[in-house]
BALOBA-1460 file (C-alpha; in Angstrom, 3 decimals):
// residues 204
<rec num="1" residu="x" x="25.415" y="-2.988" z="30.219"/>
<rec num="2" residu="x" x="22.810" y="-6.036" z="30.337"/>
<rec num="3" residu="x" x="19.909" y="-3.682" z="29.966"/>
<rec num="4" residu="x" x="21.719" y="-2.250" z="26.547"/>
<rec num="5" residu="x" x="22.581" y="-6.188" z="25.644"/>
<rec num="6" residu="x" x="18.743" y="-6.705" z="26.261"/>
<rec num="7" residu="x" x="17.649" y="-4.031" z="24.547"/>
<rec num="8" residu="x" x="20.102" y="-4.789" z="20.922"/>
<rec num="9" residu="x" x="18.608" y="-8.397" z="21.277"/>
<rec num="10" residu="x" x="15.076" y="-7.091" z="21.063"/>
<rec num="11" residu="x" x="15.498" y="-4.255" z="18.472"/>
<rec num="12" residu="x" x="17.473" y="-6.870" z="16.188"/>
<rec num="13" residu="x" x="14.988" y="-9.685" z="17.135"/>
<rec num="14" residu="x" x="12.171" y="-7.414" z="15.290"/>
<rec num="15" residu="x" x="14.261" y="-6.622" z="12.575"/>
<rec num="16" residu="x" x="15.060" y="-10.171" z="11.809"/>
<rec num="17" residu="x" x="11.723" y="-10.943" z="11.866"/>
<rec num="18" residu="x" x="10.205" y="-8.169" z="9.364"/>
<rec num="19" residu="x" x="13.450" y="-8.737" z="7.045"/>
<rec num="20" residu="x" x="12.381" y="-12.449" z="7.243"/>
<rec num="21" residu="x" x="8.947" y="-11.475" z="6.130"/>
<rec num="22" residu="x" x="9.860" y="-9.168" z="3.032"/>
<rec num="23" residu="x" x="12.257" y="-11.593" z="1.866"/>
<rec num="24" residu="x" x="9.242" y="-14.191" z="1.914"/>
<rec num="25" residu="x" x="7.106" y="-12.381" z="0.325"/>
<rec num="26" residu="x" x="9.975" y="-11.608" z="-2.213"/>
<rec num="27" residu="x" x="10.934" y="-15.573" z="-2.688"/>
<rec num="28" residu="x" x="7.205" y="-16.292" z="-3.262"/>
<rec num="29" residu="x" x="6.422" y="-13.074" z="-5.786"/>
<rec num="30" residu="x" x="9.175" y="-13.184" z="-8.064"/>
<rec num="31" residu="x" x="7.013" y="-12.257" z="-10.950"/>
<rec num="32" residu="x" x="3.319" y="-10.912" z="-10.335"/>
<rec num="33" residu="x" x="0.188" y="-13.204" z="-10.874"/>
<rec num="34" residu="x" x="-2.523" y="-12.381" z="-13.183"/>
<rec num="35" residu="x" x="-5.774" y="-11.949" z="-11.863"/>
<rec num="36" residu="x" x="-9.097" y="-10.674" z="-13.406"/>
<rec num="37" residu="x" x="-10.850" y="-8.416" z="-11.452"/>
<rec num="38" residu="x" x="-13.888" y="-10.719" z="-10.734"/>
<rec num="39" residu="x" x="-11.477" y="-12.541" z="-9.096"/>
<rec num="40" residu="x" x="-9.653" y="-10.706" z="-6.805"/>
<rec num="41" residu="x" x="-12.848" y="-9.697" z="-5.288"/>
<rec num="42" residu="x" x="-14.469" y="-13.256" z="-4.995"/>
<rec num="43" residu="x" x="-11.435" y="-14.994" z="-3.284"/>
<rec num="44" residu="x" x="-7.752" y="-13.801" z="-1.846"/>
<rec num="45" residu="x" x="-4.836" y="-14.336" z="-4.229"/>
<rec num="46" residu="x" x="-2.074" y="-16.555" z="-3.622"/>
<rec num="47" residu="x" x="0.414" y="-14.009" z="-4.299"/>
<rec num="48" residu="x" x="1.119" y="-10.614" z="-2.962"/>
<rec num="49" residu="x" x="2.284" y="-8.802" z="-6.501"/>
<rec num="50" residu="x" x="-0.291" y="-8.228" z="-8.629"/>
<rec num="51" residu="x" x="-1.257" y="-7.860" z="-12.333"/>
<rec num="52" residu="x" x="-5.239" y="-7.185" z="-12.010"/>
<rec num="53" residu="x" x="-6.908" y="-7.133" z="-15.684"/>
<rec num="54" residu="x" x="-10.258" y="-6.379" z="-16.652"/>
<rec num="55" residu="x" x="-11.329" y="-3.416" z="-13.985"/>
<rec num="56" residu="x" x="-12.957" y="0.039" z="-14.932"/>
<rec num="57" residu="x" x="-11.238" y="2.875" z="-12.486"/>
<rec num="58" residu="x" x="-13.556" y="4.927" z="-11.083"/>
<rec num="59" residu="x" x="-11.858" y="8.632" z="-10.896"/>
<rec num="60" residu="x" x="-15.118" y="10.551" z="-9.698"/>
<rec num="61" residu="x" x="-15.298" y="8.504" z="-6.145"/>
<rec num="62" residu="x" x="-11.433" y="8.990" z="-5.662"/>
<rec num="63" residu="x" x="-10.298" y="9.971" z="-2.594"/>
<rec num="64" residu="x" x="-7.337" y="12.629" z="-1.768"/>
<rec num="65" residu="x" x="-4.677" y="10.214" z="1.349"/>
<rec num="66" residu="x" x="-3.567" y="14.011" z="2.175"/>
<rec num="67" residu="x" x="-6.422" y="16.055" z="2.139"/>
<rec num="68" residu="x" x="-4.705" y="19.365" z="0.128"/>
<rec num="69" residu="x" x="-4.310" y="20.904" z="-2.586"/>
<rec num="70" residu="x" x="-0.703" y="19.366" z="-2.737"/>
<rec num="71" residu="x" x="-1.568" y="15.694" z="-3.535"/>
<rec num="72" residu="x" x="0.863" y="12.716" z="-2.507"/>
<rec num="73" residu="x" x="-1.692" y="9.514" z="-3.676"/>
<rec num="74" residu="x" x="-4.962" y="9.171" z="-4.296"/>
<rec num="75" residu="x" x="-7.516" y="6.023" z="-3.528"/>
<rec num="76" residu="x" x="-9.507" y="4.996" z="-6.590"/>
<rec num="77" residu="x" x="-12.254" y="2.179" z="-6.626"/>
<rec num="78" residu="x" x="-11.553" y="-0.698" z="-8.882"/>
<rec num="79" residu="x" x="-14.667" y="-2.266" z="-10.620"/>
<rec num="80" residu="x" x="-15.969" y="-5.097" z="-12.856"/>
<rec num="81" residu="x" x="-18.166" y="-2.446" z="-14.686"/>
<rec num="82" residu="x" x="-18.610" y="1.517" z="-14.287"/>
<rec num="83" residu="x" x="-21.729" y="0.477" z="-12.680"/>
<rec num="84" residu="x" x="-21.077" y="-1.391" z="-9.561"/>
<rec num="85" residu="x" x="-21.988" y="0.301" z="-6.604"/>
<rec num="86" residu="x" x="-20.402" y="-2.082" z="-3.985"/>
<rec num="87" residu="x" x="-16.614" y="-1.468" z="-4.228"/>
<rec num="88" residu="x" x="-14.272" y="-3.965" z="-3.198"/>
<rec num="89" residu="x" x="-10.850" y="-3.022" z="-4.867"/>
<rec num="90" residu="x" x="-9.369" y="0.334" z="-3.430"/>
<rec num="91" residu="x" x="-5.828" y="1.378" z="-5.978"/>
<rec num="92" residu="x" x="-3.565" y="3.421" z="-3.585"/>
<rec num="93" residu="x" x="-2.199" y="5.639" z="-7.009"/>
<rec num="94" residu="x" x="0.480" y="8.021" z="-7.298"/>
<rec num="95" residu="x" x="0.335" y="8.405" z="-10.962"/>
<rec num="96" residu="x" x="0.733" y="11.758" z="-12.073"/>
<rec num="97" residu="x" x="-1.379" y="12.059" z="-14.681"/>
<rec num="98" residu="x" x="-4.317" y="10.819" z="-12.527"/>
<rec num="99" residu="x" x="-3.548" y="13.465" z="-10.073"/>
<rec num="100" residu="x" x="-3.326" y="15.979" z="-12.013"/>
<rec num="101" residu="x" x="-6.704" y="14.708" z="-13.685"/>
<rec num="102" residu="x" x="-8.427" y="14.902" z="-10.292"/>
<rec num="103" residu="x" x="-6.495" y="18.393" z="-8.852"/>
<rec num="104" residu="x" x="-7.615" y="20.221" z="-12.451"/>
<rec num="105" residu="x" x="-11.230" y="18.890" z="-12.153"/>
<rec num="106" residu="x" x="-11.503" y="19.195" z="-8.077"/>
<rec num="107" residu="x" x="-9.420" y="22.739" z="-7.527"/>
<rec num="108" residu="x" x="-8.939" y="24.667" z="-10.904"/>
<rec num="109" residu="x" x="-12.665" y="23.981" z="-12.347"/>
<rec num="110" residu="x" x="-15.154" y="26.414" z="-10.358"/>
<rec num="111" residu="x" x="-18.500" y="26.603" z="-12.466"/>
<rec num="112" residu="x" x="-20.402" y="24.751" z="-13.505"/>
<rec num="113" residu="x" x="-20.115" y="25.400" z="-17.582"/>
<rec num="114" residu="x" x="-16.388" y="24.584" z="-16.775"/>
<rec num="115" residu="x" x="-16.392" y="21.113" z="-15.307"/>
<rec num="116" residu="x" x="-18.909" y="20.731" z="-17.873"/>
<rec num="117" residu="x" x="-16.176" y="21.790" z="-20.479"/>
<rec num="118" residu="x" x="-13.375" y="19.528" z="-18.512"/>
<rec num="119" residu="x" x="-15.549" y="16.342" z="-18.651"/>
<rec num="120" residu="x" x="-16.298" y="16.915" z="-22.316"/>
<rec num="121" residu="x" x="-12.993" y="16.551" z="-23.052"/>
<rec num="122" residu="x" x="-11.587" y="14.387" z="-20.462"/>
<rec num="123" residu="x" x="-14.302" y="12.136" z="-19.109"/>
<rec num="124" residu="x" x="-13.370" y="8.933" z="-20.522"/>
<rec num="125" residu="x" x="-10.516" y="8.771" z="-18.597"/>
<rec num="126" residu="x" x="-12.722" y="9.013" z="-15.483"/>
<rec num="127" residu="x" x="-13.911" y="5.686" z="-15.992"/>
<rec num="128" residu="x" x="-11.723" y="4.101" z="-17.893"/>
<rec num="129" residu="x" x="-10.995" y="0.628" z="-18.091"/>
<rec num="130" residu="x" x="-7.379" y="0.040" z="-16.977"/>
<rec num="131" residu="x" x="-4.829" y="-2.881" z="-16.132"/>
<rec num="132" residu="x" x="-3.083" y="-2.168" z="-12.227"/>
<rec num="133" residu="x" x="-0.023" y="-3.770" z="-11.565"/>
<rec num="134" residu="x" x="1.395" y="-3.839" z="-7.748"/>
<rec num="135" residu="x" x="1.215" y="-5.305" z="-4.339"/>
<rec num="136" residu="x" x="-1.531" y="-6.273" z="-1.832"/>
<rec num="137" residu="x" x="-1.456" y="-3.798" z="1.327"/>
<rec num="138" residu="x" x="-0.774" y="-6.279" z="3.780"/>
<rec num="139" residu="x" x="1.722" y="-7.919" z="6.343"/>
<rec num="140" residu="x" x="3.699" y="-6.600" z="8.795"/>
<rec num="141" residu="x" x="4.567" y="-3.414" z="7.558"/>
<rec num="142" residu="x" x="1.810" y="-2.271" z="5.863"/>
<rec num="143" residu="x" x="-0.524" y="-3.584" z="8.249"/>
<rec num="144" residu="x" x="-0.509" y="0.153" z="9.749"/>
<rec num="145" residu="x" x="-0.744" y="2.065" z="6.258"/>
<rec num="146" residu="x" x="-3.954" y="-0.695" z="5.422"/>
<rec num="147" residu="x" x="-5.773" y="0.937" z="8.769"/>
<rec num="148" residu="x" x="-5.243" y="4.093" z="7.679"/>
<rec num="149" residu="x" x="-6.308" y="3.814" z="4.350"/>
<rec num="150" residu="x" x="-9.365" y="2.282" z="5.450"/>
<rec num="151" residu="x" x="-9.984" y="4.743" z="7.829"/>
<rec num="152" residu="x" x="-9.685" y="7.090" z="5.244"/>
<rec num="153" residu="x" x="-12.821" y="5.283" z="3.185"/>
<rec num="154" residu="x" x="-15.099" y="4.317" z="5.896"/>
<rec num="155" residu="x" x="-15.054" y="8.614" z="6.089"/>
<rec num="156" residu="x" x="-16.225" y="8.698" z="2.761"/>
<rec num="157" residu="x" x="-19.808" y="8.212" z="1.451"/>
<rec num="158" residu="x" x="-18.158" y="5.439" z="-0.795"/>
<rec num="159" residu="x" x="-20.422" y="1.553" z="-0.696"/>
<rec num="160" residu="x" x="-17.639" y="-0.665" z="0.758"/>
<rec num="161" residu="x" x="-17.583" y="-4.253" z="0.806"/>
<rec num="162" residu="x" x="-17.023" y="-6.295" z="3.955"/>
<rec num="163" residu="x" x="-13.363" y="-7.355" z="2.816"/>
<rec num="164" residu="x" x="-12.000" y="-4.573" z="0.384"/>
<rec num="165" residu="x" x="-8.578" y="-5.417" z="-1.015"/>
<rec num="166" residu="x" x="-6.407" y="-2.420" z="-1.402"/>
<rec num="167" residu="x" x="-3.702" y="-2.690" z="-4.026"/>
<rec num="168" residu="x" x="-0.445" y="-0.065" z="-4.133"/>
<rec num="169" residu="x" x="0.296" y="0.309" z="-7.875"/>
<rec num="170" residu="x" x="3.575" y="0.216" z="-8.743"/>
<rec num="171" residu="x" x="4.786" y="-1.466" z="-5.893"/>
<rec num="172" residu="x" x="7.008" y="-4.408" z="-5.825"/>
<rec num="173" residu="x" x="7.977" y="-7.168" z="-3.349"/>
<rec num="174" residu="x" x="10.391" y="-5.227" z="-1.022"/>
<rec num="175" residu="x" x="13.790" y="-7.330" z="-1.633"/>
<rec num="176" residu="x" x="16.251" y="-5.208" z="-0.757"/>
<rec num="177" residu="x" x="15.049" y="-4.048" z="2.413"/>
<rec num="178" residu="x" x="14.174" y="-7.629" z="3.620"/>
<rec num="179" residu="x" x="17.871" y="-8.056" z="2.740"/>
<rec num="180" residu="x" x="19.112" y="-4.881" z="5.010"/>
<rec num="181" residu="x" x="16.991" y="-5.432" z="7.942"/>
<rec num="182" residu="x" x="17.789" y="-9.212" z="7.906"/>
<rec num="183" residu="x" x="21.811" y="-8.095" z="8.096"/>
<rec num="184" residu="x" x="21.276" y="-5.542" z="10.665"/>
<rec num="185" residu="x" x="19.600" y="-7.533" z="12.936"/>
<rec num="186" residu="x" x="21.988" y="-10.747" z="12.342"/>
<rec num="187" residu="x" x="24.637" y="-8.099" z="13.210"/>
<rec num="188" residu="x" x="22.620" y="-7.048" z="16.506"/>
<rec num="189" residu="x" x="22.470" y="-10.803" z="17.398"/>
<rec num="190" residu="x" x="26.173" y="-11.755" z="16.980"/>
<rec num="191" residu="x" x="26.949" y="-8.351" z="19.085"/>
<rec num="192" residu="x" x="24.446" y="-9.478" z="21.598"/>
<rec num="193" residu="x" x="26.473" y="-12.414" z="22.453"/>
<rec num="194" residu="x" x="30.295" y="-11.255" z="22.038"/>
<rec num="195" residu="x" x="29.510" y="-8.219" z="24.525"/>
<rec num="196" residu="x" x="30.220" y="-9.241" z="27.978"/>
<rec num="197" residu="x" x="28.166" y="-9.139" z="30.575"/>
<rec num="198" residu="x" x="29.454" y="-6.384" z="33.392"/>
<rec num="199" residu="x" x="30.097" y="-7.553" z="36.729"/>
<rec num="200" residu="x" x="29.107" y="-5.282" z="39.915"/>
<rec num="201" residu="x" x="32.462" y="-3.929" z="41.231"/>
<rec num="202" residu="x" x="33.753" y="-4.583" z="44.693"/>
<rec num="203" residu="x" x="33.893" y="-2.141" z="47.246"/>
<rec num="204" residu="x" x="37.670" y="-2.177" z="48.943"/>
């Protein structure tokens, strides 16, 4: 019994902790902050939830998070112009019309005279300039998702920057789950301490 008392402390401990986070984060982003894109790459925002203005997307470098021809998000550089070589804003995207840009051009486009045709008529949007909205990929949480997301672009032949920001569009601070996890792990707590602690029995 005290090794399952132990255990509920720890398990609700950590949930208290990461609902305490996300409901920081929440208290502190209510609404997000505007940023150019110049700077969000010279200095780190105060806020988490982001409206960046002012970048050129840069479909061509984009990068596929699954790796198929079934396509869950794809990583496109942010830039001040469509001429910066040094990236230092990475857009975790799950729009669908950019993914359906990319999975037409990458998969469904073979020769040459037909990507040719494709960019004619859709190469603009390429390199487009374009207003993101959504949060920094940091903290707790997402400290594991921002690993693998970098992993993902060191593999790449893309020019990172020391200290790329990656930015999940259409993200918002996570209130509601800050709010469950806090509960469940008050819960654990309270049970921790109204569950007795069992006694060895006696032999006769």
């Amino acid at each position: 019994m005290n090794r399952f008392r132990f255990t509920l402390l720890a398990v609700s401990t950590v949930l208290m902790l990461l609902g305490g986070n996300d409901l920081y984060v929440w208290v502190n982003n209510l609404e997000p902050q505007g940023v150019r894109i110049e700077q969000l790459e010279q200095r780190e925002p105060s806020r988490s939830w982001l409206h960046v203005t002012g970048g050129y997307q840069d479909l061509h470098s984009a990068i596929s998070t699954s790796g198929t021809i079934e396509l869950e998000a794809l990583l496109v550089p942010l830039k001040q112009s469509p001429q910066q070589k040094t990236i230092s804003v990475l857009v975790e995207t799950r729009s669908e019309h950019l993914l359906d840009l990319f999975k037409q051009y990458h998969f469904f486009t073979d020769t040459i005279p037909e990507k040719k045709s494709f960019m004619a008529t859709h190469g603009e949007e390429f390199s487009r300039q374009r207003d993101i909205t959504g949060m920094l990929v940091s903290g707790l949480i997402s400290r594991g998702n921002r690993q693998k997301l970098l992993k993902l672009a060191q593999e790449t032949n893309l020019e990172l920057s020391d200290n790329v920001i990656f930015l999940s569009e259409g993200k918002e601070p996570p209130r509601w789950r800050g709010v469950f996890f806090a509960l469940v792990g008050l819960l654990g707590i309270l049970r921790f301490f109204f569950i007795k602690t069992s006694k060895p029995g006696v032999a006769p």
